[in-house]
C-alpha positions as YAML, in Angstrom:
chain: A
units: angstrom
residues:
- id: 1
  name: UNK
  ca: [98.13, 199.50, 37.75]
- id: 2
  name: UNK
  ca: [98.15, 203.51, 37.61]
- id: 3
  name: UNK
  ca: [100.47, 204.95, 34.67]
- id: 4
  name: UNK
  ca: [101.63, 208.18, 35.64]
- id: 5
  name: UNK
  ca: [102.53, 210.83, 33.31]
- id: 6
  name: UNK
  ca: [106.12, 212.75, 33.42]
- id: 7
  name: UNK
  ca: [105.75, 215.43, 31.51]
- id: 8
  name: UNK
  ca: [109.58, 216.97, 30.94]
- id: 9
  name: UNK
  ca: [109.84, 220.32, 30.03]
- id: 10
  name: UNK
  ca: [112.04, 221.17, 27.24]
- id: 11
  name: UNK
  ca: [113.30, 224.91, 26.28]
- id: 12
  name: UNK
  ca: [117.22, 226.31, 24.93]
- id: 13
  name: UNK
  ca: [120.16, 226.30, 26.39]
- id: 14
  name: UNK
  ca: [118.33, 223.27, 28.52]
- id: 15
  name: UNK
  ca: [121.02, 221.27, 30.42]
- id: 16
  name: UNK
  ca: [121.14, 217.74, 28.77]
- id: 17
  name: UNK
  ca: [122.13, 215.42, 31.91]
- id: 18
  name: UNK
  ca: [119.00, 217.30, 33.57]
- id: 19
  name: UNK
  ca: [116.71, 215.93, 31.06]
- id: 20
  name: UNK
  ca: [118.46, 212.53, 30.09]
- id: 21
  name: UNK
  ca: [119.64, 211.53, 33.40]
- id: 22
  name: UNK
  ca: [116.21, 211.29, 35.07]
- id: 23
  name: UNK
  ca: [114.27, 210.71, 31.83]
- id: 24
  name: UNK
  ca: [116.54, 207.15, 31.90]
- id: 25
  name: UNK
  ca: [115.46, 206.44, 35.44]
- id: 26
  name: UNK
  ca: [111.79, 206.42, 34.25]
- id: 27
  name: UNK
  ca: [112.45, 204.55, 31.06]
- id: 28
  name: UNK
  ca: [114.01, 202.02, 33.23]
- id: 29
  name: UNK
  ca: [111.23, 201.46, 35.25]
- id: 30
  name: UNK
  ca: [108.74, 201.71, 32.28]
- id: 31
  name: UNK
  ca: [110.71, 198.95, 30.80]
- id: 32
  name: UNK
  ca: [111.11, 196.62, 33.79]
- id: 33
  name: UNK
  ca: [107.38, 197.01, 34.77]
- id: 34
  name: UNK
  ca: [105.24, 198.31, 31.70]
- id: 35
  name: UNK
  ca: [102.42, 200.59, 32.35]
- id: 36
  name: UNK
  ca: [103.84, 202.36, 34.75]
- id: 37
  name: UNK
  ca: [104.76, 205.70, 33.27]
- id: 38
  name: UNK
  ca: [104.05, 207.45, 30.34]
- id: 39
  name: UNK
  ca: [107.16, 209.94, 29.64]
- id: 40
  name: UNK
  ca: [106.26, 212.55, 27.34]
- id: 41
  name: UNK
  ca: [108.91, 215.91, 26.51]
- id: 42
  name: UNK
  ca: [107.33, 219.10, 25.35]
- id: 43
  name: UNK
  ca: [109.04, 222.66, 24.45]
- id: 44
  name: UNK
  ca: [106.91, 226.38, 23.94]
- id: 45
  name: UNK
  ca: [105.80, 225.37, 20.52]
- id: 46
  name: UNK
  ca: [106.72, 221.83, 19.70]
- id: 47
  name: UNK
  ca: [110.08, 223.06, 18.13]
- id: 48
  name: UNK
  ca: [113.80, 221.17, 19.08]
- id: 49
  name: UNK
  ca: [115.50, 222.72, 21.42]
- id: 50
  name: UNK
  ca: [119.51, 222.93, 21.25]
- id: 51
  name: UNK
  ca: [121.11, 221.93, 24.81]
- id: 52
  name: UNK
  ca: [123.84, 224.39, 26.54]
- id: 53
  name: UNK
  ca: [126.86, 221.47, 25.32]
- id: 54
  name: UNK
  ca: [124.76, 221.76, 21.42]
- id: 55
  name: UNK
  ca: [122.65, 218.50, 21.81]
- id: 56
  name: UNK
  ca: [119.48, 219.24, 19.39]
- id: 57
  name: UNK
  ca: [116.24, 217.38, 21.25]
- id: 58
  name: UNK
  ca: [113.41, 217.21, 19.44]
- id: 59
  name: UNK
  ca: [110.31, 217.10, 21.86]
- id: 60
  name: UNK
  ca: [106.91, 215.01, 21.69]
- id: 61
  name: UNK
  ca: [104.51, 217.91, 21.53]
- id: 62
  name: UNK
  ca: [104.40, 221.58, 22.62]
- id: 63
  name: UNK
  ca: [103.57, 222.47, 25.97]
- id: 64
  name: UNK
  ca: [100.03, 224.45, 25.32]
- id: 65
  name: UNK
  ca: [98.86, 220.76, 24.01]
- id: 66
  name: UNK
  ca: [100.63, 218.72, 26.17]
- id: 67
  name: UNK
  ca: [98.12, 216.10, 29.13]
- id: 68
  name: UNK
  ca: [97.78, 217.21, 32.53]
- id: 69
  name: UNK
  ca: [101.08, 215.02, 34.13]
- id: 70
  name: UNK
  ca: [100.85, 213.02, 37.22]
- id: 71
  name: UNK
  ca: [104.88, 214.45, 36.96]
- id: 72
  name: UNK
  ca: [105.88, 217.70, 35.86]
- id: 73
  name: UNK
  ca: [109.89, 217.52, 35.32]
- id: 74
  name: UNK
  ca: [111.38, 220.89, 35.17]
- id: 75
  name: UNK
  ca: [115.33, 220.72, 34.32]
- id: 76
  name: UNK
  ca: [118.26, 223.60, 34.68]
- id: 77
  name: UNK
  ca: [120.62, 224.72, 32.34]
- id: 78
  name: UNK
  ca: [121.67, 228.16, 30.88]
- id: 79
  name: UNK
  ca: [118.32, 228.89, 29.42]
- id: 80
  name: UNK
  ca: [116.55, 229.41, 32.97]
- id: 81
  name: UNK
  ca: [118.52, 232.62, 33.54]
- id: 82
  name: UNK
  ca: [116.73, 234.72, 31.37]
- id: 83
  name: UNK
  ca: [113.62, 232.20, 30.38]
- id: 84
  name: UNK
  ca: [111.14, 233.26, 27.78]
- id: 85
  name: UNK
  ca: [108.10, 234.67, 29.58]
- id: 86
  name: UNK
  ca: [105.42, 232.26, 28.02]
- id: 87
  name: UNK
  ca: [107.54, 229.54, 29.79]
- id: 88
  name: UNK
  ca: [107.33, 231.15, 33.18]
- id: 89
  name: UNK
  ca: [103.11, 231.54, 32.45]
- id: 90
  name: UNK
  ca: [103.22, 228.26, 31.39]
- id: 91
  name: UNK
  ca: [104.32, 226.99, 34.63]
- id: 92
  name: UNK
  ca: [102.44, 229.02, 36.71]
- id: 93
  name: UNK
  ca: [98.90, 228.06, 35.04]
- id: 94
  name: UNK
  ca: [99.78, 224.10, 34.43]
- id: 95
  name: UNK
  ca: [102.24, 223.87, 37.95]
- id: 96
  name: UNK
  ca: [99.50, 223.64, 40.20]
- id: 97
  name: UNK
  ca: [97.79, 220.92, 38.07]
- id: 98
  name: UNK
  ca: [100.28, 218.28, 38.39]
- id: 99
  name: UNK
  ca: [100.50, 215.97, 41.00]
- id: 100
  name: UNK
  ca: [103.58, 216.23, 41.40]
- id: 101
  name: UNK
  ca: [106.08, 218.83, 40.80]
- id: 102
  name: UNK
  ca: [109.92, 218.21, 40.13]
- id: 103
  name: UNK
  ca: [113.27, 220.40, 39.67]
- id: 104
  name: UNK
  ca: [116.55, 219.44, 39.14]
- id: 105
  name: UNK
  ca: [119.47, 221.88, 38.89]
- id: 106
  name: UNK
  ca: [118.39, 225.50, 38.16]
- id: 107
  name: UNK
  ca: [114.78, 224.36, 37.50]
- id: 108
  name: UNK
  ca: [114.16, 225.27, 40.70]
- id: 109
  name: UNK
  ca: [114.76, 229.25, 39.73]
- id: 110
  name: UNK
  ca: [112.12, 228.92, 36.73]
- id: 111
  name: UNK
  ca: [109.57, 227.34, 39.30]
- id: 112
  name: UNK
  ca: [109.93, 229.95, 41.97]
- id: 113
  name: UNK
  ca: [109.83, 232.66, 39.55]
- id: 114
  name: UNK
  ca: [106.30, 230.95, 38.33]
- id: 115
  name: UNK
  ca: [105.35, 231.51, 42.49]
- id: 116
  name: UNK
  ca: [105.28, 227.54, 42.95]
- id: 117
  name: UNK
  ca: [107.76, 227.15, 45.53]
- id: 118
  name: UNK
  ca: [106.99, 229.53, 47.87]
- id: 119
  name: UNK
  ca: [106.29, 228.22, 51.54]
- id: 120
  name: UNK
  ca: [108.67, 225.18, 50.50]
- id: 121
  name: UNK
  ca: [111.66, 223.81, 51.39]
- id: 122
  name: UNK
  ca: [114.04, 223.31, 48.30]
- id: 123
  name: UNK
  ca: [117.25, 222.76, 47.33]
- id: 124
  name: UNK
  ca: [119.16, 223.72, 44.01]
- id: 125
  name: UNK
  ca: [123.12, 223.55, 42.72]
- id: 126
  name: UNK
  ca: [124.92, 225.11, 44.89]
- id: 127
  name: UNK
  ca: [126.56, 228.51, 42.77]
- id: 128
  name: UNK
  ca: [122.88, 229.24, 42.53]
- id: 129
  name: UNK
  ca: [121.49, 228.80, 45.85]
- id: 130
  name: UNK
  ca: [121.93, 232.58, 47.19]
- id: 131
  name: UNK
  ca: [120.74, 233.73, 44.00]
- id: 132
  name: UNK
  ca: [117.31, 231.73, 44.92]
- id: 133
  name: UNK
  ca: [116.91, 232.72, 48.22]
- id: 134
  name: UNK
  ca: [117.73, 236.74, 47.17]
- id: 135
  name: UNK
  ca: [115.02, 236.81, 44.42]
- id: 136
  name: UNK
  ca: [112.14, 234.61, 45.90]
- id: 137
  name: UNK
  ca: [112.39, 235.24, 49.54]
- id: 138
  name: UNK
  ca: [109.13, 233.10, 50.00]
- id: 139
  name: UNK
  ca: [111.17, 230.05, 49.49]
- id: 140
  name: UNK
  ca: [113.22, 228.20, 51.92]
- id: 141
  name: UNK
  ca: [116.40, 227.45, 50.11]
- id: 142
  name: UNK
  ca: [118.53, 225.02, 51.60]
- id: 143
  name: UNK
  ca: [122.07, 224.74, 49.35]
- id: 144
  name: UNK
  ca: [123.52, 221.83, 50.62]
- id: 145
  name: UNK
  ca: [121.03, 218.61, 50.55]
- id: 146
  name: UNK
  ca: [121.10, 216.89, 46.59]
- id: 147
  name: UNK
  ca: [117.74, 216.78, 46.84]
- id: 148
  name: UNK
  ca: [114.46, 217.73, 49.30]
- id: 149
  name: UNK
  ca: [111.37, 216.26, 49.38]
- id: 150
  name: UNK
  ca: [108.61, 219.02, 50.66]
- id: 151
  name: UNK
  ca: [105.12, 217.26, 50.03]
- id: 152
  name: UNK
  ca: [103.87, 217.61, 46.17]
- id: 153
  name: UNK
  ca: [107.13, 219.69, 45.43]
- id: 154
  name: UNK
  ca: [110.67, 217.83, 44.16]
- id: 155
  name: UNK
  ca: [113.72, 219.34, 43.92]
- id: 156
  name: UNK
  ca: [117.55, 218.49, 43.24]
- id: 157
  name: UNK
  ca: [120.81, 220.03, 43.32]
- id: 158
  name: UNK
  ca: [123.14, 220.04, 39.59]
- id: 159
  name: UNK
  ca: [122.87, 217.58, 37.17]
- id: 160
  name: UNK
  ca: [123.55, 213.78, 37.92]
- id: 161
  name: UNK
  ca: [121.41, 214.48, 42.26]
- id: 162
  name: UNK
  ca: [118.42, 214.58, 39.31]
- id: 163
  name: UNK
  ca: [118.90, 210.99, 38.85]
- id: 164
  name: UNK
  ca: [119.38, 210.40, 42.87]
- id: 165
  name: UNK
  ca: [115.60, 211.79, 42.94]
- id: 166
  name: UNK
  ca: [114.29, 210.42, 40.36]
- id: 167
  name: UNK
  ca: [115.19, 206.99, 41.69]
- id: 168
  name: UNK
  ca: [114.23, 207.91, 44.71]
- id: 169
  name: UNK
  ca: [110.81, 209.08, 43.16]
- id: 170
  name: UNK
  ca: [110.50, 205.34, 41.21]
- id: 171
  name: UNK
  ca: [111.06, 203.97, 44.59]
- id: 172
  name: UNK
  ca: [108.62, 205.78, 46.39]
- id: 173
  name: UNK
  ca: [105.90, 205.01, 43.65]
- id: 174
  name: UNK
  ca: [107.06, 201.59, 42.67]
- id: 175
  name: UNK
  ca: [109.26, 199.78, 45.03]
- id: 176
  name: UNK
  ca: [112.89, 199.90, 46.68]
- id: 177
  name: UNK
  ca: [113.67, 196.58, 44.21]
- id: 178
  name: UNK
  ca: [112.42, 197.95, 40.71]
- id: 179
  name: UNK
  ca: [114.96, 201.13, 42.02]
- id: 180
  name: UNK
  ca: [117.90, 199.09, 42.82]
- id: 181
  name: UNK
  ca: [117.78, 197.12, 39.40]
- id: 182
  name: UNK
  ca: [117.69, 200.45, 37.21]
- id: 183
  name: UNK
  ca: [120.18, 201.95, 39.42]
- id: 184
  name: UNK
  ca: [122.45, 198.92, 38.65]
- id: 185
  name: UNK
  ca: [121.71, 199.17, 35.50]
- id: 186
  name: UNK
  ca: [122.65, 202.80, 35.02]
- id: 187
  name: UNK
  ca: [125.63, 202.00, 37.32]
- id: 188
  name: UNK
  ca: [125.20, 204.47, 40.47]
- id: 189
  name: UNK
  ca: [124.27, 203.74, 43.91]
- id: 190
  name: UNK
  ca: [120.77, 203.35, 45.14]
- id: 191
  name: UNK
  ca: [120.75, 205.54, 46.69]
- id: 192
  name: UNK
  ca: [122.62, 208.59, 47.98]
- id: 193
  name: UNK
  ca: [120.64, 209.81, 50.99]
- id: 194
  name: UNK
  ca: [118.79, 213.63, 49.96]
- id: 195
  name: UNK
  ca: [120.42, 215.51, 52.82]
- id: 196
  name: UNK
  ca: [123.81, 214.38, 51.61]
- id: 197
  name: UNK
  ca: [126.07, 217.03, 50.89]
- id: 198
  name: UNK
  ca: [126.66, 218.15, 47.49]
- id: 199
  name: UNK
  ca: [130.10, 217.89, 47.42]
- id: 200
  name: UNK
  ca: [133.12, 217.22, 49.47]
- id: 201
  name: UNK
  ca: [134.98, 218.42, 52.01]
- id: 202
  name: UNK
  ca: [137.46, 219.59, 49.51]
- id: 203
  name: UNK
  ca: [135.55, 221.37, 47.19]
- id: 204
  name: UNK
  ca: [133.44, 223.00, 49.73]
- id: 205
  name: UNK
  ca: [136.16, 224.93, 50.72]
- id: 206
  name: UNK
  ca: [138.74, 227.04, 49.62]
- id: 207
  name: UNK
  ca: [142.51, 226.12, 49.28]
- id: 208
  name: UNK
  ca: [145.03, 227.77, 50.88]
- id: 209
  name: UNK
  ca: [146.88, 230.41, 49.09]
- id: 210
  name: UNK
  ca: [150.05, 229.70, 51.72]
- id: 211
  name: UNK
  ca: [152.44, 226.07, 51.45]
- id: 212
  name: UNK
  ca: [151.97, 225.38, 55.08]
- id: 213
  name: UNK
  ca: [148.08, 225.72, 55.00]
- id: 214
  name: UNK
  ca: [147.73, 223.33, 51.97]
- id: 215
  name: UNK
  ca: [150.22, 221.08, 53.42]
- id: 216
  name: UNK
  ca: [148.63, 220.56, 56.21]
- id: 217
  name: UNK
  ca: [144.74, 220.28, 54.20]
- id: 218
  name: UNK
  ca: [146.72, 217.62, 52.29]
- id: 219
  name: UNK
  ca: [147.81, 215.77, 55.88]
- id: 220
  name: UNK
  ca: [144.42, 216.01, 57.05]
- id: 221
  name: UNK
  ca: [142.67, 214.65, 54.08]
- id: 222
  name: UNK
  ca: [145.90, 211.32, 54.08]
- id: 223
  name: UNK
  ca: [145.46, 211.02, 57.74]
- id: 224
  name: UNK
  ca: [141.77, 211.12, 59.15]
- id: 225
  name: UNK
  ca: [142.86, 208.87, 61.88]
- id: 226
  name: UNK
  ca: [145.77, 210.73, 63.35]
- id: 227
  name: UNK
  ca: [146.37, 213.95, 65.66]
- id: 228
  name: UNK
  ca: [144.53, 216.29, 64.24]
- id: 229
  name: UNK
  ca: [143.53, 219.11, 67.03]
- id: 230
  name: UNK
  ca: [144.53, 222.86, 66.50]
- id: 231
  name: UNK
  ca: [148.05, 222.50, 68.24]
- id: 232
  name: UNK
  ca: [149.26, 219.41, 66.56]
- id: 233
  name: UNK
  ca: [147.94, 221.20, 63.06]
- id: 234
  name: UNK
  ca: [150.04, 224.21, 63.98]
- id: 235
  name: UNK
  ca: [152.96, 222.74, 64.54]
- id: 236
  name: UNK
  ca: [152.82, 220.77, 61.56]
- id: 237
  name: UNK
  ca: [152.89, 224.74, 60.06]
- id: 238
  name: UNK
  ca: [155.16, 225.83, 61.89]
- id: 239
  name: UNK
  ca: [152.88, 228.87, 63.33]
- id: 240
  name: UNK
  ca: [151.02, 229.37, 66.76]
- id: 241
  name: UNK
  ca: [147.92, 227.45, 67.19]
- id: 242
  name: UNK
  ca: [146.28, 230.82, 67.55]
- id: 243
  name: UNK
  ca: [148.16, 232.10, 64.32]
- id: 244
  name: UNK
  ca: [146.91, 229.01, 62.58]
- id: 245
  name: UNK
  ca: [143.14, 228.52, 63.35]
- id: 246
  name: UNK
  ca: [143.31, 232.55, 62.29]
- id: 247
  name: UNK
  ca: [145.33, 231.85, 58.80]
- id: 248
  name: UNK
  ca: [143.07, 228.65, 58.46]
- id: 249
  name: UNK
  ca: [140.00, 230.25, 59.07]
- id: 250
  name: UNK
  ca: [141.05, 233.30, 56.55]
- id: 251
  name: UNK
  ca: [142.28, 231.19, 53.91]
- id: 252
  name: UNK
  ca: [139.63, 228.08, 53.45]
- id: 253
  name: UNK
  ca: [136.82, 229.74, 54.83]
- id: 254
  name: UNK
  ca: [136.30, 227.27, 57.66]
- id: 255
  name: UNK
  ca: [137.96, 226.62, 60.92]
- id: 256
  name: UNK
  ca: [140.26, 223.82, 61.61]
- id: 257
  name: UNK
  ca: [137.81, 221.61, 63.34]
- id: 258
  name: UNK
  ca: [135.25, 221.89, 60.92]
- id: 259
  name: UNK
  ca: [137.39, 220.58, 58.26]
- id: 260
  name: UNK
  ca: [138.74, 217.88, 59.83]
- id: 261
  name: UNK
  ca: [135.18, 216.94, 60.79]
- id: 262
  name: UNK
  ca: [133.89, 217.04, 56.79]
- id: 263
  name: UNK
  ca: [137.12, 215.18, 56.02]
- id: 264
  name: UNK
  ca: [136.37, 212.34, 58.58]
- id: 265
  name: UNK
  ca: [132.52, 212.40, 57.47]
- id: 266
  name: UNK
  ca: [133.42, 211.81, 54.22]
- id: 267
  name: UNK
  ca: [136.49, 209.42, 54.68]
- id: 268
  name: UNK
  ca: [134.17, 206.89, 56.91]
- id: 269
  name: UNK
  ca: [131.34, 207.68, 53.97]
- id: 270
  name: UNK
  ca: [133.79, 206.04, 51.52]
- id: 271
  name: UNK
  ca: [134.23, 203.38, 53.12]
- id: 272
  name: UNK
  ca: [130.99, 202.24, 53.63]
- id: 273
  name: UNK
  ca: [130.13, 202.69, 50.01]
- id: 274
  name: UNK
  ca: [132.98, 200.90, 49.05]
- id: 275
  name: UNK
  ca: [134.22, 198.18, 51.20]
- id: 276
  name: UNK
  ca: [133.02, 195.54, 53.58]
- id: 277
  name: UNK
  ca: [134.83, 196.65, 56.33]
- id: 278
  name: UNK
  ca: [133.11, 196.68, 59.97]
- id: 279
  name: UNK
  ca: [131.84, 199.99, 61.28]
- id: 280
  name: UNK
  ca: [134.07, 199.89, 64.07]
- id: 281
  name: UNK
  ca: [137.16, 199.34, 61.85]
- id: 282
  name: UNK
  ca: [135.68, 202.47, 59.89]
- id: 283
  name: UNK
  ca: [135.17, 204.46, 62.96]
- id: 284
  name: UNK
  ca: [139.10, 203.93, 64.05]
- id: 285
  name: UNK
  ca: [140.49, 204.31, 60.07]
- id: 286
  name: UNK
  ca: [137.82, 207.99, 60.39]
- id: 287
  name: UNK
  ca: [139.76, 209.17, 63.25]
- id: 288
  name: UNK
  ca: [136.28, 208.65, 65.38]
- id: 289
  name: UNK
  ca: [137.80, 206.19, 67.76]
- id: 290
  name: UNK
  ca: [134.35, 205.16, 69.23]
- id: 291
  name: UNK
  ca: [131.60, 203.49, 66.80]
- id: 292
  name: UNK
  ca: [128.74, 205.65, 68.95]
- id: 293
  name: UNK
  ca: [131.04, 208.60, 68.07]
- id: 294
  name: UNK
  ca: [131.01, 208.36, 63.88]
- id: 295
  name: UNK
  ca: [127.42, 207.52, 64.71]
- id: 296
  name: UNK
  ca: [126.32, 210.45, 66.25]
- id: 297
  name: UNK
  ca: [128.52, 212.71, 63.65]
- id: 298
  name: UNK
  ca: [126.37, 210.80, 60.59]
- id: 299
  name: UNK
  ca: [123.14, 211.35, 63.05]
- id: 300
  name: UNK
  ca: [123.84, 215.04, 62.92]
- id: 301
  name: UNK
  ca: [125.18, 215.77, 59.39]
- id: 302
  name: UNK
  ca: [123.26, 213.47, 56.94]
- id: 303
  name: UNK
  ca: [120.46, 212.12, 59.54]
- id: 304
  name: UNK
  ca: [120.64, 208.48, 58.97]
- id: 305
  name: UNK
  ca: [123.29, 206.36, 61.09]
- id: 306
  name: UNK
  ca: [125.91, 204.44, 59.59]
- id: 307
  name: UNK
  ca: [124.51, 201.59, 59.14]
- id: 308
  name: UNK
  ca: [121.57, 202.86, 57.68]
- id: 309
  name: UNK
  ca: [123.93, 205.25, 55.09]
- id: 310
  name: UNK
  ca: [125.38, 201.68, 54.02]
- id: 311
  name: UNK
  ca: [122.03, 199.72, 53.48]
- id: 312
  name: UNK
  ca: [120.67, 203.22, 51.16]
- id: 313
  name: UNK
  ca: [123.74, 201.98, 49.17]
- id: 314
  name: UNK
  ca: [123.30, 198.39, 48.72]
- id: 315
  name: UNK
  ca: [126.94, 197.06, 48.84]
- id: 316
  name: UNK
  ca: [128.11, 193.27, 49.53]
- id: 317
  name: UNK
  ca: [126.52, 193.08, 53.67]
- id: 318
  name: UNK
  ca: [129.37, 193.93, 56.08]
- id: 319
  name: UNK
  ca: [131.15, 190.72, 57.78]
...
């Protein structure tokens, strides 16, 4: 059996779910099959590093003496917005050495700026995702996926999508069933697709400074399955539907229709993470009407079909 090397790079103001979450994920797969990896931490010169929340780690070695990894971890945090520049050369001699390279959070930032994502698709937490594509136009930053997969090169959105990868990375070097046990046993889901969105429909948009708007954001999000086209919306504000898709637009930053369709999306998501229910039933509860409908919205948006979103998650089988 090959034991592969993660190598997790440690510096200040490091973000500590970055480094714990996936460094758990590997430990749990050491520990159910032993001799699979080797997880090793390393800072600049061997000395603890203090987290951004004040958690002191205290790494393994220091980087200049640290093995050539089959896995080279590099978390986010505070510390990669102005990174010391020994880190950054660091990277860039000892990136290209690993097999595999892997970012979660702002990692990705301290990798680009050591030239090893250019030409690659990545992804990184969302706040920080412009910032990326401004200051390395080489790379292809895409902000909403938790995680991409772009041949030797790994990266995740903010903080817990690192453990989302890294089970996904145990999976793809072990198997789906050494995954699902250390995902039950850290209690999250095996596993959320990588081309999920990073956050809801909520929180990726804006709420409406005016009482009508929010009012009717609140009806949509309570009632996926009811009326919800412009006019109907409208009238529920009391405005013109013209009027409304304007204010709408203005004041959430998205139109009317593409909010109800992130609300639906996410509704029917919800449901097949969490109940048994039929995907018919969940297409009529989503407001989809048609199961070939939600179907073709989950086809576009997170490219796996219902049915396939619910077996990545592993619930009790649908009656």
């Amino acid at each position: 059996m090959t034991q592969r090397t993660v190598l997790v790079v440690l510096f200040d103001d490091v973000q500590s779910l970055d480094v714990t979450g996936p460094l758990e994920v590997f430990a749990g797969a050491e520990s159910h099959t032993p001799g699979t990896y080797r997880i090793r931490t390393a800072s600049l010169d061997g000395a603890a590093v203090r987290t951004s929340s004040g958690l002191t780690l205290v790494p393994d070695l220091a980087l200049p003496d640290a093995p050539v990894p089959h896995t080279l971890l590099v978390p986010g945090g505070q510390g990669t917005r102005g990174p010391d520049p020994r880190l950054t050369d660091w990277l860039r001699e000892n990136g290209p050495r690993a097999e595999r390279l892997v970012s979660v959070c702002t990692g990705a930032i301290l990798l680009a700026a050591a030239g090893l994502l250019d030409g690659h698709r990545v992804t990184t937490h969302w706040a920080y995702s412009d910032t990326l594509a401004r200051d390395h136009p080489a790379v292809d930053v895409e902000p909403d996926p938790i995680y991409i997969r772009d041949g030797r090169v790994a990266t995740s959105a903010g903080v817990t999508a690192g453990i989302d990868l890294a089970l996904a990375l145990v999976e793809e070097d072990l198997d789906r069933d050494v995954a699902l046990t250390i995902a039950r046993h850290l209690v999250v889901f095996l596993r959320r697709p990588g081309n999920q969105a990073q956050f809801s429909a909520q929180l990726a948009t804006q709420t409406a400074r005016r009482e009508p708007l929010r009012e009717v954001q609140q009806w949509i999000t309570e009632h996926p399955d009811g009326d919800l086209g412009v006019e109907s919306l409208a009238a529920r504000a009391r405005l013109s539907p013209r009027h409304f898709a304007r204010a709408f637009r203005a004041e959430t930053g998205t139109t009317p229709g593409r909010y109800v369709d992130r609300v639906r999306l996410e509704h029917a998501r919800r449901l097949l993470e969490d109940t048994t229910d039929g995907v018919e039933e969940i297409s009529r509860a989503s407001g989809y009407g048609t199961p070939e409908a939600m179907r073709r919205a989950f086809v576009r948006t997170l490219g796996a079909s219902p049915a396939e979103y619910r077996r990545r998650f592993h619930p009790v089988p649908a009656h």
